[in-house]
C-alpha positions in Angstrom: -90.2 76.6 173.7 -91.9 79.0 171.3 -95.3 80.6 173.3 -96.9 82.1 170.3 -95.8 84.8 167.2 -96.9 87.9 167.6 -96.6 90.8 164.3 -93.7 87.9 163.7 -91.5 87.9 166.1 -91.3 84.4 167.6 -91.6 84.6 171.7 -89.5 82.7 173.6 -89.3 81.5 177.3 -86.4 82.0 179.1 -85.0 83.0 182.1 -88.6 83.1 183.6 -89.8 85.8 180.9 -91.6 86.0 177.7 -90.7 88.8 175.8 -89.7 88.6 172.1 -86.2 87.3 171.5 -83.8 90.0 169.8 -80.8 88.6 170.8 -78.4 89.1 167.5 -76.5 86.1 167.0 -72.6 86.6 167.9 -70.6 87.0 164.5 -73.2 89.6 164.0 -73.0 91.6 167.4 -69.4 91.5 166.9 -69.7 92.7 163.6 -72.1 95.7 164.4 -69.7 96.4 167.6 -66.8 97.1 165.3 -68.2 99.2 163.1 -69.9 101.1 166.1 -66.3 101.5 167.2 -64.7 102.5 164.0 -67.7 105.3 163.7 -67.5 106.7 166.6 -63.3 106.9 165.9 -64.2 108.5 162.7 -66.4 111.2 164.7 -63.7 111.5 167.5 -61.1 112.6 164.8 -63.3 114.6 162.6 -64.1 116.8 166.0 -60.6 116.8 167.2 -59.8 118.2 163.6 -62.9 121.1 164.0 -61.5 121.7 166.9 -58.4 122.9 166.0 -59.7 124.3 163.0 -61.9 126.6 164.8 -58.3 127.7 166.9 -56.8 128.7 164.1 -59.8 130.5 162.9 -59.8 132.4 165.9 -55.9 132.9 165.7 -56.6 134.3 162.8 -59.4 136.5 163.8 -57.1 137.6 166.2 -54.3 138.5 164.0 -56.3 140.3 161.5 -58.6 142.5 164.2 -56.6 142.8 167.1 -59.7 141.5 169.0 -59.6 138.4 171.4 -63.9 138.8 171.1 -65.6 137.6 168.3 -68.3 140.2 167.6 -71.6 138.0 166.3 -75.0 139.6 165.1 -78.2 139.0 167.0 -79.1 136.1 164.4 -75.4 134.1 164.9 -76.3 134.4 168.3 -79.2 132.7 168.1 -78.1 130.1 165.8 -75.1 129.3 168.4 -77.7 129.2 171.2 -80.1 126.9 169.6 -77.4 124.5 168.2 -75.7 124.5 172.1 -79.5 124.1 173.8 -79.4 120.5 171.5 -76.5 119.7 172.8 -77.2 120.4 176.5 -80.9 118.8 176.1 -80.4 115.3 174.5 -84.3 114.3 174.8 -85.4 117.5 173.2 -86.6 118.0 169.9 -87.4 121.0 168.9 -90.7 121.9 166.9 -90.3 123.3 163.2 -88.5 126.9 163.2 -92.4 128.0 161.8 -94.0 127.1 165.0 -91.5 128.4 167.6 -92.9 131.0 169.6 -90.3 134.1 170.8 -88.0 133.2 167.9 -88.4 135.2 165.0 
C-alpha cells in the first residue's frame, strides 16, 4: 500500500515500517554485486603488484647504496605520514593543504 510520495520516492508499508523503498530489484543487485566483486579483484591485484614493485625497489636501493634504510627528506616524510594517517582514520577528511595549521 503506497502512504504518500515524498521528493518522489514512493513510501511503502511493510514489515511494520514506512520508510522509502530502495530495495533494487534482483537481476540488478546481482548485477551491481558482480561488478563490486570484479573491482575490488582488480584493486586486490593492482596492490599485490605495488607491492612487489615497491620490493624490488627497495632491493634495488639496497644494491645500489649498501643501505637497508631509506633516507627520506623532511617533506617525503610528511607526505608518507599524511597519506598513512588516511589510511588509519577512515572517517577523516582532511581540510585543504591551505588551511592546515602546523603543516607548512
Amino acid at each position: 500500500m503506497i502512504r504518500r510520495a515524498i521528493g518522489g520516492l514512493k513510501l511503502r508499508r511493510g514489515a511494520g515500517q514506512y520508510g522509502p523503498d530502495l530495495m533494487l530489484p534482483a537481476p540488478l543487485q546481482f548485477i551491481v554485486a558482480m561488478f563490486a566483486y570484479a573491482l575490488n579483484a582488480r584493486m586486490a591485484r593492482k596492490m599485490e603488484y605495488l607491492q612487489e614493485e615497491v620490493r624490488v625497489l627497495k632491493e634495488v636501493v639496497v644494491a645500489a647504496t649498501g643501505k637497508t634504510r631509506i633516507e627520506l627528506n623532511a617533506e617525503q616524510r610528511r607526505r608518507l605520514a599524511l597519506k598513512g594517517k588516511e589510511l588509519t582514520c577512515p572517517g577523516y577528511f582532511p581540510p585543504p593543504p591551505h588551511d592546515r595549521s602546523g603543516f607548512s
